[in-house]
KOLFI-125776 format. One record per residue: residue in one letter; x, y, z of N, C-alpha, C in turn. Coordinates in steps of 0.1 Angstrom, whole numbers, padded with zeros to 4 digits, always signed. Example, Ala and Ser with C-alpha at 12.3 -4.5 7.8 and 13.67 -1.06 7.14 Angstrom:
BEGIN
a+0132-0057+0078+0123-0045+0078+0132-0033+0078;s+0128-0022+0071+0137-0011+0071+0129+0000+0079;
***
This chain:
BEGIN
x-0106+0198+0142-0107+0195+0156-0095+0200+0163;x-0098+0205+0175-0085+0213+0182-0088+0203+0195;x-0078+0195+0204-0078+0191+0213-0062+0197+0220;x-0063+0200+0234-0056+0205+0241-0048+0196+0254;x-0036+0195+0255-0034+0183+0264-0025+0188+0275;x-0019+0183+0287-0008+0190+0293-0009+0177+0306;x+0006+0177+0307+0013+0169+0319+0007+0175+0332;x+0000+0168+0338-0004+0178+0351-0004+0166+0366;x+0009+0167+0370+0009+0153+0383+0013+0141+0374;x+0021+0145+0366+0028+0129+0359+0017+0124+0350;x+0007+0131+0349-0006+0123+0340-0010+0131+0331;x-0014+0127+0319-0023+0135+0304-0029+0142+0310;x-0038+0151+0306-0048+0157+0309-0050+0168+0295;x-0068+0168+0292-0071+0173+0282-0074+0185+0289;x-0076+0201+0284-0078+0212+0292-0082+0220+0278;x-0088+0231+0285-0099+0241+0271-0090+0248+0271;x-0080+0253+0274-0078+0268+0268-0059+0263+0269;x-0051+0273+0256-0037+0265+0260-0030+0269+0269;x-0019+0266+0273-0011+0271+0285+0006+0268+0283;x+0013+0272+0288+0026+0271+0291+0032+0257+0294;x+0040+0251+0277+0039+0237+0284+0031+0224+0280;x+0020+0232+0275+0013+0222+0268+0009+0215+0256;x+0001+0209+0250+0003+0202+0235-0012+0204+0224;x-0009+0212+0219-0020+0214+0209-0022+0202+0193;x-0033+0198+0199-0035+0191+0183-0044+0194+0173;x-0039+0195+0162-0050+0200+0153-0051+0188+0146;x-0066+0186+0142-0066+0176+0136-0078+0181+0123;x-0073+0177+0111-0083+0187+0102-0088+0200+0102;x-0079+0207+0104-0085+0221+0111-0091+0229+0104;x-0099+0238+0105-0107+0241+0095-0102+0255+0088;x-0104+0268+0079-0097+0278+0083-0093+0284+0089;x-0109+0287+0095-0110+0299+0103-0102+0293+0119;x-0104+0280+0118-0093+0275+0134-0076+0279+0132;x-0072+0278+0118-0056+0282+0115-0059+0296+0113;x-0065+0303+0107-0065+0318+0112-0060+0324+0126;x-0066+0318+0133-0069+0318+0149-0056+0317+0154;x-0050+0305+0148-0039+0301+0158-0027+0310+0152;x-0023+0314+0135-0015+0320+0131-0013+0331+0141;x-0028+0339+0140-0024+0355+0147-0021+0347+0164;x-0025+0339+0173-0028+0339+0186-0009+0335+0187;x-0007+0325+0178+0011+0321+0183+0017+0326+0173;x+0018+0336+0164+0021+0343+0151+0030+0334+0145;x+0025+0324+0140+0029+0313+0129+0025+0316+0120;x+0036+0314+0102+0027+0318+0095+0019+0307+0092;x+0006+0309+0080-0006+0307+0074+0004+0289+0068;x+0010+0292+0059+0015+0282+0049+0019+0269+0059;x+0030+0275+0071+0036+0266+0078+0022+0257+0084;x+0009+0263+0086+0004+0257+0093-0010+0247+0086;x-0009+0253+0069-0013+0243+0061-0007+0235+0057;x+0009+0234+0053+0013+0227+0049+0013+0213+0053;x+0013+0202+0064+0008+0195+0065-0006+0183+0063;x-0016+0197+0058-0029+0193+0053-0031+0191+0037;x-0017+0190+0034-0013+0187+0021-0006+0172+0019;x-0017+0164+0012-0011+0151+0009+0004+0150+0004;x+0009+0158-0008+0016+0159-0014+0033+0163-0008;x+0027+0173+0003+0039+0182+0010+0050+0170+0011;x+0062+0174+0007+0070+0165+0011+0076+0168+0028;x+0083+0160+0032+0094+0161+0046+0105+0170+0049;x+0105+0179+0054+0113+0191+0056+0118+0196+0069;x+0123+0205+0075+0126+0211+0087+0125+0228+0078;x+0118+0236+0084+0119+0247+0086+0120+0256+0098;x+0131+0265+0103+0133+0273+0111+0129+0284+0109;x+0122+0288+0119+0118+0305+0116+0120+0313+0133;x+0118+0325+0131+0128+0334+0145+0119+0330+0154;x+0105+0324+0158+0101+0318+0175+0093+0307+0173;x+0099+0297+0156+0093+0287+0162+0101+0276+0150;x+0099+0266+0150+0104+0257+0142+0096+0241+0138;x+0093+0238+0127+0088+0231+0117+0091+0218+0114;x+0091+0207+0121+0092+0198+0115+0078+0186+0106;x+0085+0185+0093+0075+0183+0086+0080+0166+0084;x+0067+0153+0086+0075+0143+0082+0061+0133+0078;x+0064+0121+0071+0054+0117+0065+0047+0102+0075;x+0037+0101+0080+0035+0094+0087+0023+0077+0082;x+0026+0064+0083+0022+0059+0082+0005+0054+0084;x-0005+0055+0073-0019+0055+0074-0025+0042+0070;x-0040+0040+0070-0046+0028+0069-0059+0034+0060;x-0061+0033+0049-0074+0034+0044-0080+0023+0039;x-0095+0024+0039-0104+0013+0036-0110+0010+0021;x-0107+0005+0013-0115+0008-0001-0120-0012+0002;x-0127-0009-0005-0137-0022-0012-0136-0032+0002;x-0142-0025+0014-0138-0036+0028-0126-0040+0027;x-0117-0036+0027-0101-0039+0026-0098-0033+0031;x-0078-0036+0037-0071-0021+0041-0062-0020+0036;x-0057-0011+0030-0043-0006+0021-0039+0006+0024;x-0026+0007+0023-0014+0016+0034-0007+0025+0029;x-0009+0036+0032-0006+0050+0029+0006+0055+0035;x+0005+0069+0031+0011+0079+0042+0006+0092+0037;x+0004+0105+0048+0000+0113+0053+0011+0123+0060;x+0014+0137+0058+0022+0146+0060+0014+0145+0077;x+0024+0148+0088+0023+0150+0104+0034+0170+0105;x+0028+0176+0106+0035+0188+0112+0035+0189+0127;x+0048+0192+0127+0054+0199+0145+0059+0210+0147;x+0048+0212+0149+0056+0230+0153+0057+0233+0169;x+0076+0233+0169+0076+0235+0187+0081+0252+0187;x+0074+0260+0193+0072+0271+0199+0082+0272+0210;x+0084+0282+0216+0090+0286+0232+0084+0278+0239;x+0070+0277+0241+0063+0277+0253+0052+0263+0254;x+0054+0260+0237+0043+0246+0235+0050+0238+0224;x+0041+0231+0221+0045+0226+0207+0026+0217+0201;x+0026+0221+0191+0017+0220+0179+0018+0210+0166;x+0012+0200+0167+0007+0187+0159-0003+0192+0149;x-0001+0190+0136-0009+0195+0128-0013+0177+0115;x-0023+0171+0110-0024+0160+0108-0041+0164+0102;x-0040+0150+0090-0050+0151+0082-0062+0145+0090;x-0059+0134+0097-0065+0127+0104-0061+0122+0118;x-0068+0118+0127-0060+0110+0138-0051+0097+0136;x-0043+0100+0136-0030+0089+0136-0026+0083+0148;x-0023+0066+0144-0018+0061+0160-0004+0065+0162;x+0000+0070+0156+0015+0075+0158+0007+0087+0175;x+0002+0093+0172-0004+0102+0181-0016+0098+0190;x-0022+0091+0189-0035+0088+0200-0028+0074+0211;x-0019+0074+0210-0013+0065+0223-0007+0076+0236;x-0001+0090+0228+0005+0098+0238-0009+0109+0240;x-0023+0104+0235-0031+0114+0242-0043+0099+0253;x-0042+0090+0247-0045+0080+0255-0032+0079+0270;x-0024+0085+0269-0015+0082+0279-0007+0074+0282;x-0006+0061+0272+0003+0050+0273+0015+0048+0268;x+0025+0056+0271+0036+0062+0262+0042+0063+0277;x+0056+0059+0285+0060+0058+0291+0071+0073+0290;x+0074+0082+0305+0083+0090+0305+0074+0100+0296;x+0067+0102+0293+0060+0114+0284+0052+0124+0294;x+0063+0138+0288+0062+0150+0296+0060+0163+0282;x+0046+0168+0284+0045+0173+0272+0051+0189+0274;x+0058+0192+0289+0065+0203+0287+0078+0197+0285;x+0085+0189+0285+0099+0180+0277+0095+0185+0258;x+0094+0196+0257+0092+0193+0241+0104+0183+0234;x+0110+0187+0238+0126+0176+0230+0120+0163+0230;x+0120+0156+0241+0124+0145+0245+0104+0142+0236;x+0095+0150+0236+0083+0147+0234+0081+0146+0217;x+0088+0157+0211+0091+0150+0194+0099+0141+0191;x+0111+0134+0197+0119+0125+0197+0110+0111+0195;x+0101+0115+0209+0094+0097+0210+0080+0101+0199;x+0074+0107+0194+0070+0108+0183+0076+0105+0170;x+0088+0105+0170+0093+0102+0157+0093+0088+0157;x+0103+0080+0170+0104+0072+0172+0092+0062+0174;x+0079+0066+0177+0064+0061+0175+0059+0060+0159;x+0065+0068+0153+0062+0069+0137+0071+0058+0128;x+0087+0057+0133+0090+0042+0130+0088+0034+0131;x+0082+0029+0147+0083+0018+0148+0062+0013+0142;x+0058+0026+0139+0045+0024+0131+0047+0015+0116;x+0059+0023+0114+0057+0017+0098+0068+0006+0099;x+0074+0003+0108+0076-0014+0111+0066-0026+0112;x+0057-0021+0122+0045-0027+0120+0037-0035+0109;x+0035-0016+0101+0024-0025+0091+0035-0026+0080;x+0044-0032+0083+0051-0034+0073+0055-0048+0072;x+0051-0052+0083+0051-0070+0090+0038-0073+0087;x+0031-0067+0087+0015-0071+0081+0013-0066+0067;x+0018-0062+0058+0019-0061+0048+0028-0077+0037;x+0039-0077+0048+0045-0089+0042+0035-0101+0047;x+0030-0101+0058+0020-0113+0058+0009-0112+0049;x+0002-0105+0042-0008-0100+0036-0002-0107+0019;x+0010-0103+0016+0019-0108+0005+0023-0122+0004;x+0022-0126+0017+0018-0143+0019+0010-0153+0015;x-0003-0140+0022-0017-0149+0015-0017-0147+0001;x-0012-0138-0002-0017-0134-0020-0008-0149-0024;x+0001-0152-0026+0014-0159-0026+0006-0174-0035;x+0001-0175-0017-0008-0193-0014-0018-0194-0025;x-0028-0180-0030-0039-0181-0037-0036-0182-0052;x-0019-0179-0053-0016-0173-0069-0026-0184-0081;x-0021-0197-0077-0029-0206-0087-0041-0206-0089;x-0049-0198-0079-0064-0194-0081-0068-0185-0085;x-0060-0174-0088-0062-0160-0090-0060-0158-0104;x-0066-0153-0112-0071-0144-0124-0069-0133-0124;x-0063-0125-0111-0065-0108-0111-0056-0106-0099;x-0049-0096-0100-0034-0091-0092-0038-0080-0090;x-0047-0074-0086-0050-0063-0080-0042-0058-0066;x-0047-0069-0060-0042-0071-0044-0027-0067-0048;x-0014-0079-0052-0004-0072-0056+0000-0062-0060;x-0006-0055-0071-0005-0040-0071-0006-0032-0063;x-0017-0029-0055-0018-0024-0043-0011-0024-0032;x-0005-0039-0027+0009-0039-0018+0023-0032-0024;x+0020-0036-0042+0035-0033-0042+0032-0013-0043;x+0022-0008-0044+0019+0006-0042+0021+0012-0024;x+0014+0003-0017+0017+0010-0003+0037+0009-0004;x+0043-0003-0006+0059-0001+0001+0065+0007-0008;x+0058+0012-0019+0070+0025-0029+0061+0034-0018;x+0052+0039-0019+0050+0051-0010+0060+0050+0006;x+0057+0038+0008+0066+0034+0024+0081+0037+0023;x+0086+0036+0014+0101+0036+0009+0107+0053+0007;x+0098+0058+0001+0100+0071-0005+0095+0078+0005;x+0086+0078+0018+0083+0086+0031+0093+0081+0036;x+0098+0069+0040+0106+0070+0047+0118+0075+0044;x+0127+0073+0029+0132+0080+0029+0141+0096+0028;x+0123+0103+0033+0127+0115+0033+0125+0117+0047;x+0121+0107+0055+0119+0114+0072+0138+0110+0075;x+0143+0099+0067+0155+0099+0069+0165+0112+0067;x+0165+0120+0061+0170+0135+0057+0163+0143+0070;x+0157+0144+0072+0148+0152+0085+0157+0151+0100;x+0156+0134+0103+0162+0127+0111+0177+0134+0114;x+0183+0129+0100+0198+0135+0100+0196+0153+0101;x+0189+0157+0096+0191+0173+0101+0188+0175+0115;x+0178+0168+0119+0175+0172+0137+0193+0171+0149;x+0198+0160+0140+0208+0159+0149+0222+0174+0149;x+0217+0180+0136+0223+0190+0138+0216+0206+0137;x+0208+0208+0136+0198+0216+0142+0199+0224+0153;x+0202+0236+0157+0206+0238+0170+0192+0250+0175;x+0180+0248+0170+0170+0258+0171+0165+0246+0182;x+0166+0236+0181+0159+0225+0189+0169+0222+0198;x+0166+0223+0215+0180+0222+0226+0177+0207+0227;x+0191+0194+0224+0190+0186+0227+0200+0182+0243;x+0193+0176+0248+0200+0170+0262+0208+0155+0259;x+0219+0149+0262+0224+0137+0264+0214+0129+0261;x+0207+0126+0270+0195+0116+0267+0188+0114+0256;x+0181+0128+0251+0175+0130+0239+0179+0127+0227;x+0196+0129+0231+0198+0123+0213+0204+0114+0213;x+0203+0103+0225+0203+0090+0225+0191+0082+0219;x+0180+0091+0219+0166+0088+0217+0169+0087+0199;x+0170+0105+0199+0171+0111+0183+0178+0097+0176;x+0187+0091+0178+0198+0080+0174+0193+0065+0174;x+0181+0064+0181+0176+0053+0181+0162+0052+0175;x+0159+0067+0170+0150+0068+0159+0156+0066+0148;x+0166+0072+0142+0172+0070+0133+0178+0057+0128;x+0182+0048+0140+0183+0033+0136+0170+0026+0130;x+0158+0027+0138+0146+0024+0137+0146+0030+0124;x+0140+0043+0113+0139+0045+0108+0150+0038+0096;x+0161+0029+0096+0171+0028+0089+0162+0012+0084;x+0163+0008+0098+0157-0007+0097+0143-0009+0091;x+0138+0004+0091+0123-0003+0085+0125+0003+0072;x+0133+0010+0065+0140+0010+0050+0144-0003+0043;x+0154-0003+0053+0160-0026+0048+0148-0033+0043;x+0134-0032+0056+0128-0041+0058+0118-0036+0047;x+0113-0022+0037+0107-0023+0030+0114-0025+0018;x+0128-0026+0014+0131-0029+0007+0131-0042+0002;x+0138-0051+0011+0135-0065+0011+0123-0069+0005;x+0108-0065+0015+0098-0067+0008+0093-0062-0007;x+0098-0054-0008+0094-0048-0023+0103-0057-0032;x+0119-0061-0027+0120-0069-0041+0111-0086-0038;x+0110-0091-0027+0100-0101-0024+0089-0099-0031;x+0082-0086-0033+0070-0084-0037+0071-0085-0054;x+0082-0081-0058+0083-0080-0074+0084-0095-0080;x+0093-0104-0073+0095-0119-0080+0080-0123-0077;x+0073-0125-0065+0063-0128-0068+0046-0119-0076;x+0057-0107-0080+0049-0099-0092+0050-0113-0103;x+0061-0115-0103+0072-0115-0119+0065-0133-0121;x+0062-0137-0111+0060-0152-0109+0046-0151-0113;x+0031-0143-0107+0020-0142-0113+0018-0143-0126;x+0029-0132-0131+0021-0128-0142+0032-0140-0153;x+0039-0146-0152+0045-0160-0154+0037-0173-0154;x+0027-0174-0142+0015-0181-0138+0005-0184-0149;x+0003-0167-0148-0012-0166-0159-0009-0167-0175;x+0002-0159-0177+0008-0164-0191+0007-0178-0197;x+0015-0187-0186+0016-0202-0186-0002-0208-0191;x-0012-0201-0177-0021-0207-0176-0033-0203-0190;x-0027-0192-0196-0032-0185-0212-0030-0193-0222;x-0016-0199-0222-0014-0206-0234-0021-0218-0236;x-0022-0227-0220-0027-0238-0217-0046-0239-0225;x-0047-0225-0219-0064-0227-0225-0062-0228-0240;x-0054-0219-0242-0053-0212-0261-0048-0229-0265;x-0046-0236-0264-0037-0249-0273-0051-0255-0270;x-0055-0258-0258-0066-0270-0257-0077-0264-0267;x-0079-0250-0268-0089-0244-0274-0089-0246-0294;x-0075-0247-0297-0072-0249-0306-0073-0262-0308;x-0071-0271-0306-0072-0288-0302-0090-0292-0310;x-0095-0282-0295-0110-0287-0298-0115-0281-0315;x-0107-0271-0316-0111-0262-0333-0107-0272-0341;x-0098-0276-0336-0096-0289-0354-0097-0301-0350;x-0104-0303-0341-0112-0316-0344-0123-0319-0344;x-0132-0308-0342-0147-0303-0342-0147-0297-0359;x-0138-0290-0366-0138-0290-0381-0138-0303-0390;x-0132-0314-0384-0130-0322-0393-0146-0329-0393;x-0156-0331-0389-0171-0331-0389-0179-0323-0395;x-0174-0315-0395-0180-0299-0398-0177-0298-0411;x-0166-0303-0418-0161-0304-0434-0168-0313-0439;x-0170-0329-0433-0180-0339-0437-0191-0334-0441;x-0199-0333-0430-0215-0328-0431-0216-0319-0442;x-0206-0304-0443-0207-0294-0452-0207-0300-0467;x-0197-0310-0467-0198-0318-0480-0213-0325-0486;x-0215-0328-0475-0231-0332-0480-0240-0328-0480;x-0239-0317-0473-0248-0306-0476-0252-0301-0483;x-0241-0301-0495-0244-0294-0509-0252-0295-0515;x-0259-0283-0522-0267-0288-0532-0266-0294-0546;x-0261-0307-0545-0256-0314-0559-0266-0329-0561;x-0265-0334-0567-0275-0345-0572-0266-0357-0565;x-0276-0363-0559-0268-0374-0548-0263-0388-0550;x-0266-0392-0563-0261-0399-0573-0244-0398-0573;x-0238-0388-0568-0227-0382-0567-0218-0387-0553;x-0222-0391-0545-0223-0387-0530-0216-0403-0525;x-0206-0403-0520-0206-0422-0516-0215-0422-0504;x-0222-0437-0508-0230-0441-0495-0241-0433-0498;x-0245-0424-0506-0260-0417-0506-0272-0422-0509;x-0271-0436-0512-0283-0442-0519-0283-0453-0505;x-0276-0460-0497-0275-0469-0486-0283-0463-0478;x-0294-0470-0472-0304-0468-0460-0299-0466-0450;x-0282-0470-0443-0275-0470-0433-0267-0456-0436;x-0266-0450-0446-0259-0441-0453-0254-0432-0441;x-0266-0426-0434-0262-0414-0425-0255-0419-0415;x-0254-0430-0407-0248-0434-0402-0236-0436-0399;x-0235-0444-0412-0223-0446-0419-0207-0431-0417;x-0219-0425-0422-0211-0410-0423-0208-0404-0410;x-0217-0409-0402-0213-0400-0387-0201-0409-0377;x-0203-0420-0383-0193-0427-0377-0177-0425-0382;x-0178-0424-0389-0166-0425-0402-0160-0411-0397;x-0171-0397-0394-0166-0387-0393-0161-0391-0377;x-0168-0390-0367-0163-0395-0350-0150-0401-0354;x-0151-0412-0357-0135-0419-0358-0124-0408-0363;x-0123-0401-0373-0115-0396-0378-0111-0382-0368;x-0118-0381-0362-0120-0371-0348-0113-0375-0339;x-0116-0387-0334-0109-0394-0323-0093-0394-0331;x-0093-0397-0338-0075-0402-0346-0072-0393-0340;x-0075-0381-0348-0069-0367-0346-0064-0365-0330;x-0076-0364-0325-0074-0358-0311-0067-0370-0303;x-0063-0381-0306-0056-0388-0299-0041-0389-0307;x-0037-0383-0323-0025-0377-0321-0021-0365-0317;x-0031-0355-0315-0023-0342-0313-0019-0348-0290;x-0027-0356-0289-0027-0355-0274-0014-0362-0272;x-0009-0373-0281+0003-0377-0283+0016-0371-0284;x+0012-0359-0289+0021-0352-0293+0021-0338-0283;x+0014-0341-0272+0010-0333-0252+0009-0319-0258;x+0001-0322-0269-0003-0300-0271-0014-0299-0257;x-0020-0313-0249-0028-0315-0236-0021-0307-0225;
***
């Protein structure tokens, strides 16, 4: 999808064809649309895949009329009606005359500055207009990173109920991915500040500097959570252990006291001449025997219970 945007009278505005100044998004593009754009703004091929690659790590590339910044941006995907938290390579490629967003999918890092609600945003400002993009991509994965730790909450409350740590796994998978994107947009960050392909103004790299704090802070804050997320790894599987042996002892409990009946009866079972047998010739005889066995059941299970194998 190719959408076209430009500052026209202080306001967004989407327009068909590009111009001088304005903001190109690609969003899944297809080949033959990066064909197009390679020869039309002579970008190469790679720079303009690269992004459409899960894997691509975070980079700055300079080349002689245009320059690359490659950084990993915070996502939401849906499996089993749930949501669990990704990341996804964002490319920027600022030109002389424009600048070019390349992305696997639409990202809210991006659909607030084509919605318009993004304050001081001038899409011929390229500086100042990658700056608040970065700084929209921190304060993204601040976000779900506060809803991630509440999410690690509820898991928390249910541990005594739970049988299965999927959920945990999965959180503690979004904040290693969150840790490791962020810190390579951190390396990025620090290069932009010395970068001189990109003109920064006073203001801008007051911006640049307060992305970079943001970006520092939501490191701390996935750190934090991830070792939060491990003790209450460490505690589940502590839980279920506990709650394993608990079955296994009462399970064993019930095995030898349900044998000690089971030995009786087997005894008499046999095929031997019953003349042999105490109590085999008494009319009360079977009786006799089932009681004698119950009681000796009960003994048992009321010393091993004594003894809290319960």
């Amino acid at each position: 999808m190719v959408r076209i945007y430009k500052t026209i009278d202080g306001a967004i505005h989407q327009i068909q064809e590009p111009e001088e100044g304005c903001w190109i998004a690609l969003t899944n593009p297809t080949a033959t649309e990066i064909f197009e754009f390679s020869e039309k703004f002579d970008i190469e091929v790679d720079d303009l895949r690269s992004p459409l690659d899960e894997e691509e790590r975070s980079r700055i590339e300079v080349e002689d009329n245009y320059t690359l910044i490659l950084v990993d941006v915070p996502m939401i995907e849906e499996r089993n009606d749930k949501d669990w938290y990704g990341t996804i390579p964002l490319g920027i490629i600022v030109t002389g005359s424009m600048i070019i967003t390349i992305c696997l999918e639409d990202t809210p890092v991006l659909t607030r500055f084509m919605e318009g609600r993004v304050r001081s945003f001038f899409t011929y400002m390229k500086t100042r207009f990658i700056f608040q993009i970065l700084y929209r991509n921190a304060s993204m994965y601040l976000r779900y990173l506060r809803i991630i730790d509440k999410k690690s909450e509820q898991v928390e409350e249910k541990l005594h109920l739970s049988t299965r740590n999927e959920e945990l796994i999965e959180l503690q998978k979004s904040l290693t991915y969150f840790i490791t994107s962020l810190r390579s947009n951190e390396v990025v960050l620090e290069k932009l500040l010395k970068i001189d392909s990109i003109k920064k103004y006073p203001e801008d790299t007051d911006l640049l500097e307060d992305v970079i704090t943001e970006n520092k802070q939501a490191i701390e804050m996935a750190n934090v959570y991830s070792g939060i997320l491990n003790g209450t790894m460490d505690a589940f599987a502590s839980i279920i252990s506990n709650n394993m042996n608990i079955v296994m002892k009462v399970l064993a409990i019930i095995t030898i006291v349900m044998s000690i009946p089971t030995i009786v009866f087997s005894a008499y079972g046999m095929n031997v001449a019953g003349s042999g047998m105490p109590l085999s010739r008494s009319p009360l005889g079977f009786l006799i025997i089932i009681l004698i066995s119950v009681a000796i059941s009960v003994v048992a299970a009321i010393i091993l219970s004594k003894k809290r194998f319960f």
